[in-house]
LUMRO-344229 format. One line per 5 residues: number of its first residue (from 1); for each residue x, y, z of N, C-alpha, C, O, CB. Coordinates in pm, 1 decimal, always signed. Glycine has a CB too. Layout:
% LUMRO-344229
NUM> X:Y:Z:X:Y:Z:X:Y:Z:X:Y:Z:X:Y:Z; ...
% end
This chain:
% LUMRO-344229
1> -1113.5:-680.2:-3039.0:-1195.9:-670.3:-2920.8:-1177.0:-532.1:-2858.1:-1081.9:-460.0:-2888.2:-1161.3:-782.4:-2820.2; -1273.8:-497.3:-2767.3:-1261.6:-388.0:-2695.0:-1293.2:-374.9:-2552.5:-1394.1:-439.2:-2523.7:-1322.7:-309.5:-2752.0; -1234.2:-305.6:-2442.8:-1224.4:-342.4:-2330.6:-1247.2:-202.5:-2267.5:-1172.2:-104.9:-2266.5:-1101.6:-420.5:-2304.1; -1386.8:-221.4:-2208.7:-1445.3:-113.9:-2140.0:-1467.7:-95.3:-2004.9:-1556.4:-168.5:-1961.0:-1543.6:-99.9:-2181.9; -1403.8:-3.4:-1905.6:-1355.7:-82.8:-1770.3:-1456.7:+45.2:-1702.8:-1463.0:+155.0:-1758.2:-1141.7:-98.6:-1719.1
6> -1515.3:+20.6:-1605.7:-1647.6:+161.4:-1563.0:-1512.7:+205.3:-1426.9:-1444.6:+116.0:-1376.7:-1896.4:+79.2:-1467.7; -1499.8:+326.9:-1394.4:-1405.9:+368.8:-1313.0:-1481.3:+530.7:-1254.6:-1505.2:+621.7:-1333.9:-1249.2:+372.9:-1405.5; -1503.1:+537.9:-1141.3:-1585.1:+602.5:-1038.2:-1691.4:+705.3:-1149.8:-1812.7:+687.5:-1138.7:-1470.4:+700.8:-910.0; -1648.2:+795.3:-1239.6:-1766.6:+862.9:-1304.4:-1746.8:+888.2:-1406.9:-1796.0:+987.1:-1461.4:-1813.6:+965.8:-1260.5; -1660.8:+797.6:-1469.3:-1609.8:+778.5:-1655.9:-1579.1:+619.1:-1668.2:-1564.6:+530.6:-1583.9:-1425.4:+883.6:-1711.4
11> -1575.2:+622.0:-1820.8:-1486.7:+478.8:-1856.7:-1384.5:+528.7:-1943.6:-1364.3:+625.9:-2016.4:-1574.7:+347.1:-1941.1; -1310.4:+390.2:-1895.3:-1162.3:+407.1:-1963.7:-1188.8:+256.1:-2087.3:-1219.6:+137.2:-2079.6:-991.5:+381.3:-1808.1; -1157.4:+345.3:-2181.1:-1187.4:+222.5:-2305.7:-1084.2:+172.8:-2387.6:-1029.4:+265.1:-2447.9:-1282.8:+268.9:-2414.7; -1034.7:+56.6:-2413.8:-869.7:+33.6:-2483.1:-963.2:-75.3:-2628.3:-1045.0:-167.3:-2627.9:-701.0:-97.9:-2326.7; -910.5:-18.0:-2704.1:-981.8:-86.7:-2843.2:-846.0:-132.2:-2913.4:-737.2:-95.2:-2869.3:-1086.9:+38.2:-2957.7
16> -858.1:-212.7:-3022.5:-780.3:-335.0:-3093.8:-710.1:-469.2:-3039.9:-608.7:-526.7:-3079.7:-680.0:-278.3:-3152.6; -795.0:-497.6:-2940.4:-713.3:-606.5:-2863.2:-725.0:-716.2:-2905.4:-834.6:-769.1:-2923.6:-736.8:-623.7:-2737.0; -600.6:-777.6:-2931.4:-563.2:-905.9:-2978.3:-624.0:-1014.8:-2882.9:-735.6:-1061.3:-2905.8:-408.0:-915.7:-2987.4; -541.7:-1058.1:-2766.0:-522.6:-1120.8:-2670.9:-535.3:-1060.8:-2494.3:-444.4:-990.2:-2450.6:-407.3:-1162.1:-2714.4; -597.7:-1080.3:-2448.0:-655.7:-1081.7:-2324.5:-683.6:-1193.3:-2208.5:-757.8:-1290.6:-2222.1:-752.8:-1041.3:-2354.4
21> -593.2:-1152.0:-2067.0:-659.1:-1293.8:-1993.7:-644.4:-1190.2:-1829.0:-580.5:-1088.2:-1803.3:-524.2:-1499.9:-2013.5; -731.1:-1271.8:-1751.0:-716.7:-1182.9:-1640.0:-758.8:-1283.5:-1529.2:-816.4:-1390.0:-1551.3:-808.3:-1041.4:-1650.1; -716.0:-1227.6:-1385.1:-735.0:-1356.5:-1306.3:-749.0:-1264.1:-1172.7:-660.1:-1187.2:-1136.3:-595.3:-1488.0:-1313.1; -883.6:-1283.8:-1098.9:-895.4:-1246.2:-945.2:-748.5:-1216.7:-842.2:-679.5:-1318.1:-831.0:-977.8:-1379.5:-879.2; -694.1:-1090.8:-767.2:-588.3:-1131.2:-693.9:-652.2:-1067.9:-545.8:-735.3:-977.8:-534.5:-431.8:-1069.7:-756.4
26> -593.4:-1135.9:-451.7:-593.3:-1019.7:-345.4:-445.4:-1005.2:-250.1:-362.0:-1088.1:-213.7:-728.6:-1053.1:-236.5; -457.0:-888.3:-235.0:-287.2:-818.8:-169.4:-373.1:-871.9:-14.0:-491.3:-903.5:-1.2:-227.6:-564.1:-198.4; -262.8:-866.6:+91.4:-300.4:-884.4:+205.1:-154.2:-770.5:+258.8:-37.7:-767.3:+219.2:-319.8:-1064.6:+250.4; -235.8:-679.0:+374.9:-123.4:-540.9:+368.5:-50.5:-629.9:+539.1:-136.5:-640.2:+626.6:-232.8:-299.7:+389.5; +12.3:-654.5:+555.8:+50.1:-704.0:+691.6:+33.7:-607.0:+807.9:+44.5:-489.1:+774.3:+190.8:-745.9:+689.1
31> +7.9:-631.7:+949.6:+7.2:-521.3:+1054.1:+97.6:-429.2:+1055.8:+85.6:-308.3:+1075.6:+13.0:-563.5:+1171.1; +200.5:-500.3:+1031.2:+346.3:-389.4:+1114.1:+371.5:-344.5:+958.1:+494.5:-340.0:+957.0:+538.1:-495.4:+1223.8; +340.3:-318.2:+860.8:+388.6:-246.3:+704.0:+244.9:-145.0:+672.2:+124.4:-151.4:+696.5:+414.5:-400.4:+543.4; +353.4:-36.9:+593.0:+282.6:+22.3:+533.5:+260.0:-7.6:+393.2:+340.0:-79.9:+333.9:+313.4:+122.0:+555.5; +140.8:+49.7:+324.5:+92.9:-22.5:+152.9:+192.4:+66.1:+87.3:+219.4:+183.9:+110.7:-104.3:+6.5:+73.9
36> +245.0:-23.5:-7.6:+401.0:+43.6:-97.5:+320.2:+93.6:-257.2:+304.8:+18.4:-353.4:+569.6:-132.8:-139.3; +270.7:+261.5:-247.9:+223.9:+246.5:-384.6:+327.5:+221.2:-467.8:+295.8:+197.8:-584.4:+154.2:+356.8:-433.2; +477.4:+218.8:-431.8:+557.9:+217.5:-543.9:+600.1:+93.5:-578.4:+701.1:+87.0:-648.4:+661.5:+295.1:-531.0; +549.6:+0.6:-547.6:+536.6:-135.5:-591.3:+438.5:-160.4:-694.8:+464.1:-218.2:-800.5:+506.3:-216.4:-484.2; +278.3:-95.8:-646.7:+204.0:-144.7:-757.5:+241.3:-30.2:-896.3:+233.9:-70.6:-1012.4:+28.2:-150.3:-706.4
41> +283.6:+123.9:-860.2:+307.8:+177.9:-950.4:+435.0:+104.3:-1064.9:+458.5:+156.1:-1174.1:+327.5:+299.2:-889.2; +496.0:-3.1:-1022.6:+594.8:-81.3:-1101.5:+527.8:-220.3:-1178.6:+541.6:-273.3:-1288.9:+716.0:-125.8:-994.1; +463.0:-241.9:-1079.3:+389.0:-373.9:-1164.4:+267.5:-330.0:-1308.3:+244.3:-384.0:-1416.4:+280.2:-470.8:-1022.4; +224.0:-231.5:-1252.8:+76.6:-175.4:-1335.5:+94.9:-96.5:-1424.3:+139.9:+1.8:-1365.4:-26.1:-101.1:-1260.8; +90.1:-74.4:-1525.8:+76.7:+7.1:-1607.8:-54.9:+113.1:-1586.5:-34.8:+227.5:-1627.2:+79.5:-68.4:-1720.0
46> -168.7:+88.7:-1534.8:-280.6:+139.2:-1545.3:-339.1:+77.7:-1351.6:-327.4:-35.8:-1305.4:-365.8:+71.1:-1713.4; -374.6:+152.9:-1309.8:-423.0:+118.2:-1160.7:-577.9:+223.4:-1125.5:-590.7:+337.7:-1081.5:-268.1:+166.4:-1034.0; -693.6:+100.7:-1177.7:-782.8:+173.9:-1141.2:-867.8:+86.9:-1072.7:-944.8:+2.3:-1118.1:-835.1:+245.0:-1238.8; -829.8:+137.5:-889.8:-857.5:+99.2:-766.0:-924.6:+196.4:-701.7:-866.8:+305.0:-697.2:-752.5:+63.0:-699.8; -1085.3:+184.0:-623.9:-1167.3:+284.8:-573.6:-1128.6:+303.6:-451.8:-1164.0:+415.5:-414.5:-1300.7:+262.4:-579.2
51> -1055.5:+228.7:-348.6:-1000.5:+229.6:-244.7:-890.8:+219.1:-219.9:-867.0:+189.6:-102.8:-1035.1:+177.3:-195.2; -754.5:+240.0:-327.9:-585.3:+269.5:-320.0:-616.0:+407.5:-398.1:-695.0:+434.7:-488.5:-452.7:+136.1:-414.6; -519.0:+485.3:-324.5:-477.6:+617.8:-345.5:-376.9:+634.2:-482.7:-349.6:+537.7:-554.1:-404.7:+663.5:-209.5; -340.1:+734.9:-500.7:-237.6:+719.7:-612.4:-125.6:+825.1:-575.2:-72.2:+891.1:-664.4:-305.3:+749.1:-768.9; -84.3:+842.8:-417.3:+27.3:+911.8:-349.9:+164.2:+842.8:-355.2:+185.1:+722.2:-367.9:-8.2:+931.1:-209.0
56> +234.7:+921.4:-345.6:+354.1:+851.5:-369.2:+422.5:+722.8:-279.6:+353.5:+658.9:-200.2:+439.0:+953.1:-369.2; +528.9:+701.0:-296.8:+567.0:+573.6:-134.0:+510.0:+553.1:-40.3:+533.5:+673.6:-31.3:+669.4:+587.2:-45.3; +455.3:+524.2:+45.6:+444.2:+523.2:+198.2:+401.6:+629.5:+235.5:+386.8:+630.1:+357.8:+555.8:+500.6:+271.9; +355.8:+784.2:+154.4:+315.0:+896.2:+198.8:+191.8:+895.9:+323.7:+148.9:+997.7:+378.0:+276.9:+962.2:+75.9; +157.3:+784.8:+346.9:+49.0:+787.1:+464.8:-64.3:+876.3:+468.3:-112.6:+914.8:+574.8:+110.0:+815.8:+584.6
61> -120.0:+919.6:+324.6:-213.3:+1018.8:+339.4:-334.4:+910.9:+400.5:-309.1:+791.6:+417.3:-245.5:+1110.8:+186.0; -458.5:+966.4:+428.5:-582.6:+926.9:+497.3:-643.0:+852.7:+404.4:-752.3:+809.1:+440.6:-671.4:+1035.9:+546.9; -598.5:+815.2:+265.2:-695.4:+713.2:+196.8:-611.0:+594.3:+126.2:-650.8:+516.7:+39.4:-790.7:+793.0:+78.9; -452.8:+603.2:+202.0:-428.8:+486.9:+130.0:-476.4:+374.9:+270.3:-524.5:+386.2:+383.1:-247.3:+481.0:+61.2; -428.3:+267.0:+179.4:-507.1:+130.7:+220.0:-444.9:+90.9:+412.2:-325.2:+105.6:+436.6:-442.3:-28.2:+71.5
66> -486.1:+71.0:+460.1:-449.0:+48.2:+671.7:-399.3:-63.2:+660.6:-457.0:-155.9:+603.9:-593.6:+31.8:+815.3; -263.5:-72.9:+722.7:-216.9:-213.6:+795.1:-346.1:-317.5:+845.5:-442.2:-300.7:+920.6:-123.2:-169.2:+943.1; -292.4:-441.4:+757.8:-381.3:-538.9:+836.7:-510.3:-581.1:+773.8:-595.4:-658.3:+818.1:-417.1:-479.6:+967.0; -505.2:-474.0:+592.8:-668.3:-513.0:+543.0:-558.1:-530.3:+435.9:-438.9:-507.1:+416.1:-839.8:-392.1:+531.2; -711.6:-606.6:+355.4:-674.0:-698.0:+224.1:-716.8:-590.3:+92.1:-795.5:-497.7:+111.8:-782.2:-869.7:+220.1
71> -686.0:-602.8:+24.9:-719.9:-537.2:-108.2:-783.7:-670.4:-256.4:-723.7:-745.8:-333.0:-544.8:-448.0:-154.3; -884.1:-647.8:-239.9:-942.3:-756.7:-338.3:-954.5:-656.2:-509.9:-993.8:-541.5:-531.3:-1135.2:-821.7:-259.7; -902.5:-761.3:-601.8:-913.7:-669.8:-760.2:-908.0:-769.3:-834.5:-926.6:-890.5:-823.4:-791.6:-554.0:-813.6; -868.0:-670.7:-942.8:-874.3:-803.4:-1084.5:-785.5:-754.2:-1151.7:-790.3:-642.0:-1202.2:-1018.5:-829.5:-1195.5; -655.2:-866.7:-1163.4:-549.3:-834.0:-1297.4:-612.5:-881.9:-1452.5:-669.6:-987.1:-1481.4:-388.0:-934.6:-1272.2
76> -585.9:-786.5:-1522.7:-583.2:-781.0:-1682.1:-484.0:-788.8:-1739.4:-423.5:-681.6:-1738.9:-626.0:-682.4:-1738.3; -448.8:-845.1:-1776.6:-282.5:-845.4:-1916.1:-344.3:-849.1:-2071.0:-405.3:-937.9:-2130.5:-151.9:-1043.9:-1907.9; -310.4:-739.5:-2104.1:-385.4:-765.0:-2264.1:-268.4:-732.6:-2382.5:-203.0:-631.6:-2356.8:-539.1:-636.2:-2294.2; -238.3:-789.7:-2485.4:-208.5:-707.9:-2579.6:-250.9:-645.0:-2730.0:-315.9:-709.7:-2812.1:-131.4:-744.8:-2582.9; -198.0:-494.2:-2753.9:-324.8:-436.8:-2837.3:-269.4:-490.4:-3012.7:-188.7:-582.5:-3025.3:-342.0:-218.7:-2810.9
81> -305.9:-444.1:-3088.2:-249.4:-450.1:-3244.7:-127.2:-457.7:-3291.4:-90.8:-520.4:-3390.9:-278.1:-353.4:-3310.2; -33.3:-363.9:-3186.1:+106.9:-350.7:-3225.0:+190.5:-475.5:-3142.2:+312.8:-471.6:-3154.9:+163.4:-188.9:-3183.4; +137.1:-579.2:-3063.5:+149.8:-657.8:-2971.3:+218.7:-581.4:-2839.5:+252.5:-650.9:-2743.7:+221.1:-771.0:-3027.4; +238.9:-435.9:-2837.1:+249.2:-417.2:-2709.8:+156.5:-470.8:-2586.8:+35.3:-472.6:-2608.3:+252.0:-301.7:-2711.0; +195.5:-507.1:-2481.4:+179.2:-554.5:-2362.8:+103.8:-483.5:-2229.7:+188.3:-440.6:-2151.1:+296.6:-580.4:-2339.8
86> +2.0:-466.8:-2197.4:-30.9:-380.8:-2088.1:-133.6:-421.9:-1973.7:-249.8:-455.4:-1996.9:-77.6:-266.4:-2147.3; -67.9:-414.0:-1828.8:-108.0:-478.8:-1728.4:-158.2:-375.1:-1636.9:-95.2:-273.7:-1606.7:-8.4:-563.8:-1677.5; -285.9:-409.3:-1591.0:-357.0:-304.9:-1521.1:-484.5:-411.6:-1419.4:-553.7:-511.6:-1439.0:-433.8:-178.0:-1658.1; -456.0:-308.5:-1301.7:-556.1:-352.7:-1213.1:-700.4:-302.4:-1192.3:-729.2:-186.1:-1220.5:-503.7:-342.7:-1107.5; -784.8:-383.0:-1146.7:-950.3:-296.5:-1086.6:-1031.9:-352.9:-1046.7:-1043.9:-474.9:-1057.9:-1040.1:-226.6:-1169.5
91> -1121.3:-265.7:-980.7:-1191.3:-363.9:-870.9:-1342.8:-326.0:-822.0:-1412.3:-328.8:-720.4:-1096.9:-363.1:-732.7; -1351.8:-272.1:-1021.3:-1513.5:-213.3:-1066.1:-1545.4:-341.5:-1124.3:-1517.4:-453.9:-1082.5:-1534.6:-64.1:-1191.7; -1602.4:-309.7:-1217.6:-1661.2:-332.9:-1373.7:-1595.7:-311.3:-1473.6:-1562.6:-196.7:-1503.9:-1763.1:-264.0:-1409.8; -1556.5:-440.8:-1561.3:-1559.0:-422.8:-1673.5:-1609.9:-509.9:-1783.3:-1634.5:-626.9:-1754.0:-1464.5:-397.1:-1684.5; -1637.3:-451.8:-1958.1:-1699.5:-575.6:-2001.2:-1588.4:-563.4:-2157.7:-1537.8:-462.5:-2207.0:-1910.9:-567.8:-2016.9
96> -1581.2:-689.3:-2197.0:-1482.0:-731.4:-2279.5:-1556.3:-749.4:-2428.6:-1557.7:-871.0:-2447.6:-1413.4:-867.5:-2217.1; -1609.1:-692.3:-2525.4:-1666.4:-637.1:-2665.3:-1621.3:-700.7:-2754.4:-1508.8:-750.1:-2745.8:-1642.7:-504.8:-2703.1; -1700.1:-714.8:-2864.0:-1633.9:-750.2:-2988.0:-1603.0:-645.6:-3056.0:-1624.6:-544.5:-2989.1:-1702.6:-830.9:-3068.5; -1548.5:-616.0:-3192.9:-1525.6:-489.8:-3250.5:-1605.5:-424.6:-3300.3:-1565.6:-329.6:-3367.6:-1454.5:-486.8:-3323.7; -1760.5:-450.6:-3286.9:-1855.1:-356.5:-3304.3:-1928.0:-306.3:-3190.3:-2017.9:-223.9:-3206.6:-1937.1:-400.5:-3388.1
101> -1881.1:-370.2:-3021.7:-1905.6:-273.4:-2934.0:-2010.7:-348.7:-2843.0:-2033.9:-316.2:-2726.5:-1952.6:-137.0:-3003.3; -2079.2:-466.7:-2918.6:-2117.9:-566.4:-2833.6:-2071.1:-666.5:-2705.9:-1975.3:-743.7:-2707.5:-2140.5:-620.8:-2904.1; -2169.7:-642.5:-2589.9:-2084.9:-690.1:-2502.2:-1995.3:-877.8:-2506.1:-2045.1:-975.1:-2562.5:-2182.3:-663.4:-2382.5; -1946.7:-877.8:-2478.5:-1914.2:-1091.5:-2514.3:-1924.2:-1129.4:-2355.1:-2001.1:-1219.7:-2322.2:-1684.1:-1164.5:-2601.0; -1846.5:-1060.3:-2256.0:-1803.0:-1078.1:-2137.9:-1812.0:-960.8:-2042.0:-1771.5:-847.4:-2067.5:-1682.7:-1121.2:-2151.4
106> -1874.7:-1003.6:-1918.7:-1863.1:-922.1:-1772.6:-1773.1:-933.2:-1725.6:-1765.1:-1052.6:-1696.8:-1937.0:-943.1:-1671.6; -1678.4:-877.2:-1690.0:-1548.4:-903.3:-1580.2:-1577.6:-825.5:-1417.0:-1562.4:-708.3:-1382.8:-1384.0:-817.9:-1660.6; -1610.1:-908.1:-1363.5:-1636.7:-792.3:-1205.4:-1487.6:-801.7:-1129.8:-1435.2:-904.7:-1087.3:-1792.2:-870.6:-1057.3; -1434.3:-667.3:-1125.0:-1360.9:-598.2:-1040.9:-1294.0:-655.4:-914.3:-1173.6:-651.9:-888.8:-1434.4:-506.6:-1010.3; -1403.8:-714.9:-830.8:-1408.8:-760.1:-679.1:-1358.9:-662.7:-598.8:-1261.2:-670.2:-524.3:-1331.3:-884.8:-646.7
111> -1430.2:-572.3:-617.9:-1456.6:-512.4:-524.4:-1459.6:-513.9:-312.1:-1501.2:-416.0:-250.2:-1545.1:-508.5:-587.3
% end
């Protein structure tokens, strides 16, 4: 299978996939905390979010996510040929192929 994920003005494409499953999440950022990218940078292998930044800790630049809002996405866990393991978030589009490139499945992001 092949897994074609649309990400602001390219796609990111992961081909030979064995096994694939993915499930709607949403973070909820509490008032009094700031969003910990170094949390999701530990969970994710791959983080492609149109509204989380990719700054370091708690750096507080102007586009990571505000106390008090939710972050809606979609976890993926797939593994490729070699059965390595890889977990990545998003909260576009993506569509899930057979090995000649045909679509099988829509996966929406949630945006």
């Amino acid at each position: 299978m092949i897994l074609k994920i649309k990400y602001k003005d390219h796609w990111w494409i992961y081909g030979e996939i064995k096994k694939l499953r993915y499930t709607p999440q949403t973070i909820h950022i509490p008032e009094d905390k700031e969003f910990d990218t170094k949390s999701w940078k530990e969970k994710y292998d791959i983080v492609l979010l149109k509204n989380v930044c990719s700054c370091g800790p708690n750096d507080g630049c102007s586009d990571c996510p505000k106390p008090g809002t939710k972050i809606k996405y979609t976890e993926i866990c797939f593994r490729d040929k070699n059965n390595d393991e890889y977990v990545l978030a998003f909260d576009t589009i993506a569509y899930l192929c057979n090995d000649e490139g045909k679509t099988i499945e829509k996966i929406v992001g949630r945006d």
